[in-house]
C-alpha positions in Angstrom: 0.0 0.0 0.0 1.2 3.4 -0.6 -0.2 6.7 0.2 0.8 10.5 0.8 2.2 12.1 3.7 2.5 15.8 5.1 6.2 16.3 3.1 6.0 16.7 -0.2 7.9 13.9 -2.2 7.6 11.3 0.6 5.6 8.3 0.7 4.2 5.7 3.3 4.5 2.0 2.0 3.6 -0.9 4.0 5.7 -3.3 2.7 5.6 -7.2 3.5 9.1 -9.1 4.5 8.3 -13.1 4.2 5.0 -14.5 5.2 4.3 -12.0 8.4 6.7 -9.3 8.8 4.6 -6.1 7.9 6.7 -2.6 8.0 5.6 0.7 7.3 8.9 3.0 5.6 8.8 6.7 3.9 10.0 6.0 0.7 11.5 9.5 -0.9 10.3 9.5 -4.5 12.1 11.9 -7.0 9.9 14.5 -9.5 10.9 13.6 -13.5 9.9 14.6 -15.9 10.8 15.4 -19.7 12.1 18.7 -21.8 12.1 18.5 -25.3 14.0 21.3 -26.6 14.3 22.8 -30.2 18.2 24.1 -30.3 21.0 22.2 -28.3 22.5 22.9 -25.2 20.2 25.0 -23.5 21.0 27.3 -20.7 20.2 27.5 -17.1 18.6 24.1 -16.5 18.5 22.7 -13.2 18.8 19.1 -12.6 18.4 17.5 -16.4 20.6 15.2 -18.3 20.3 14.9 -21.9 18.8 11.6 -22.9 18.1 9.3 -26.1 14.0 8.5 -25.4 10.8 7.9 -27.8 8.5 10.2 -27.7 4.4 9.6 -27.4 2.0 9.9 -30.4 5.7 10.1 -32.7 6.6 13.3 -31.7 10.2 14.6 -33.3 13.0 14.0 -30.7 15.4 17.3 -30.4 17.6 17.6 -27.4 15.4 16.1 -24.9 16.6 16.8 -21.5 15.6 14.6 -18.3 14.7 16.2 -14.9 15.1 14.8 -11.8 14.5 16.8 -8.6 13.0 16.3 -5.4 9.1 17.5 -4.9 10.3 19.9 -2.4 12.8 21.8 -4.6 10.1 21.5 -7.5 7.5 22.9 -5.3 9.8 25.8 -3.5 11.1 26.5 -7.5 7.7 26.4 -9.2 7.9 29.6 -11.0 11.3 28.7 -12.7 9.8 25.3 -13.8 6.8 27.0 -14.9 8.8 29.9 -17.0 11.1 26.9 -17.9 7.9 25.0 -19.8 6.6 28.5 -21.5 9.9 29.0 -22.8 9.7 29.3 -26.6 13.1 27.1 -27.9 10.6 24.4 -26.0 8.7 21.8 -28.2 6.9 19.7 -25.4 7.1 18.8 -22.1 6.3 15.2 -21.0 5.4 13.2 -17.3 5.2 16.6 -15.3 1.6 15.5 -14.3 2.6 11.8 -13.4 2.0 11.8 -9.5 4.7 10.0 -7.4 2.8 7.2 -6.1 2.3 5.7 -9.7 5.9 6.9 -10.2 7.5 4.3 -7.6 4.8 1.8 -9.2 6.2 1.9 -12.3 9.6 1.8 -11.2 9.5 -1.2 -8.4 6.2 -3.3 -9.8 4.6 -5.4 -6.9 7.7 -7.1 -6.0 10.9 -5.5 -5.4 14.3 -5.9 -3.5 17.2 -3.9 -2.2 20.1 -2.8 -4.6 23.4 -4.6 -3.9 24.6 -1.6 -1.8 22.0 -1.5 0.6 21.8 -5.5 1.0 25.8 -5.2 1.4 25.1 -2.2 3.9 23.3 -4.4 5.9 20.2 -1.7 6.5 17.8 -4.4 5.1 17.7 -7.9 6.5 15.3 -10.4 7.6 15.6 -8.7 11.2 16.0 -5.0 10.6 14.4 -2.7 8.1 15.5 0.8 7.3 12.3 3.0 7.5 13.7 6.0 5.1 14.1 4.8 2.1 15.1 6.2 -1.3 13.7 5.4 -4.6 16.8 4.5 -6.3 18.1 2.1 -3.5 15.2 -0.6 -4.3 15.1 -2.5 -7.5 12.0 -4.1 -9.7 12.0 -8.0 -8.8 10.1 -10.2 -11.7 7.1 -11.9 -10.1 8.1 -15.7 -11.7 11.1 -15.4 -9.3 9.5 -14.3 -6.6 5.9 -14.8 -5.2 3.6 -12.5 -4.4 1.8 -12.0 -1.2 1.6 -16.0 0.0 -2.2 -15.5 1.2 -1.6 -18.9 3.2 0.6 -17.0 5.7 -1.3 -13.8 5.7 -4.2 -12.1 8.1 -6.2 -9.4 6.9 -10.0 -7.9 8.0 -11.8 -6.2 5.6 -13.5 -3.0 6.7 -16.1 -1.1 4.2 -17.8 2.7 6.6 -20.7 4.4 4.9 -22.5 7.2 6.6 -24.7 10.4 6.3 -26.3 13.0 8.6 -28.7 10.1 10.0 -27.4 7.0 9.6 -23.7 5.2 9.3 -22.8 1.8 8.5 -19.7 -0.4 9.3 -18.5 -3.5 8.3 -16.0 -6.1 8.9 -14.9 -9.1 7.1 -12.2 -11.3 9.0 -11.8 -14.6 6.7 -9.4 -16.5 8.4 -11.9 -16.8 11.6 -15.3 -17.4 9.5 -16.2 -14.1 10.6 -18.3 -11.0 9.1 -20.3 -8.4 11.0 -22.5 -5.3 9.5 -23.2 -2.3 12.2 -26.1 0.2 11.7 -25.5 3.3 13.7 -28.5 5.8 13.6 -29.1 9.1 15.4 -32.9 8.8 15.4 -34.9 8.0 18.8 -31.5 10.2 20.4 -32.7 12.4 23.3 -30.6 15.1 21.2 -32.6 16.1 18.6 -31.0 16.4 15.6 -27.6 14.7 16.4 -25.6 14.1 13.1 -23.8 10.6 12.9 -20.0 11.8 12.4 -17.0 9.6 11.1 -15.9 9.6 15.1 -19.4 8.6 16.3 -19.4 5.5 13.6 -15.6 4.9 14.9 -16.6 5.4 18.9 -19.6 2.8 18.4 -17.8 0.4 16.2 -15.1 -0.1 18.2 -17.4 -0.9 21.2 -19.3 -3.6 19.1 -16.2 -5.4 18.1 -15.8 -9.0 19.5 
């Protein structure tokens, strides 16, 4: 699973170790992105590297020049990256809008390992995990060498929360016990009239019902 955080360019991924070691890391995931530029050797670029790619829909490959930068010096530098894009020895610009989350999918897959430095660094074994990661120190792993997600060894619950101003629902599905409960949560009949059912009301009563 991977989601956003509070600092821009760093990700929370739960990541599963075996059959039952679950860890939680920040994974620091770059901004790149793609300049294509009409005449060659350009001035005052920050960050870029002048690559050999194909273009989308066929587009006519001139000096294309490869960004990457981390979110938070592409967020404090926005207006330079914006006068950067508008410039007019600039054909196109390509992946600016791809968000960081798919970004470390398509880089790492569903199954992925630590580069050769960090394995040798010892900072990811079977015992000890490194909790800030970097993009570039984990490597794509093909799935026919190694499995994915051995559901034999592996407990989840399932949890579905519905609500309005009235009423709230919550759910819970835990397959390895047989188990599955639904829990209607309404404010009618409440001595305080009018009483909206809020996400901490469903989570307050919810948590009381549990088994």
């Amino acid at each position: 699973q991977i989601s956003e955080t509070e600092s821009p360019g760093k990700l929370q991924v739960w990541i599963l170790i075996g059959e039952k070691m679950l860890y939680s890391i920040r994974l620091s995931v770059p901004r790149v992105f793609y300049v294509n530029f009409y005449r060659p050797n350009p001035e005052n670029l920050m960050g870029a590297r002048r690559v050999e790619k194909h273009l989308p829909r066929s587009r006519s490959v001139h000096n294309l020049y490869e960004f990457t930068i981390t979110e938070e010096e592409y967020v404090t530098n926005a207006k330079y990256y914006s006068d950067l894009f508008g410039r007019s020895d600039v054909e196109g610009v390509y992946e600016s809008k791809v968000g960081l989350g798919y970004r470390s999918i398509l880089n790492l897959g569903c199954v992925c390992r630590p580069t050769k430095v960090e394995r040798q660094a010892g900072l990811f074994g079977s015992n000890t995990v490194k909790t800030q990661q970097s993009l570039d120190e984990l490597v794509r792993d093909e799935v026919n060498e190694s499995h994915y997600l051995n559901h034999d060894g592996l407990r989840v619950i399932y949890l579905y929360q519905s609500g309005s101003d009235k009423r709230g629902l919550f759910a819970a599905v835990v397959p390895d016990q047989n188990y599955a409960g639904v829990w209607m949560i309404s404010s009618y009949g409440s001595s305080k009239q009018g009483m909206s059912v809020t996400d901490s009301t469903l989570e307050k009563n919810f948590t009381k019902k549990l088994p």
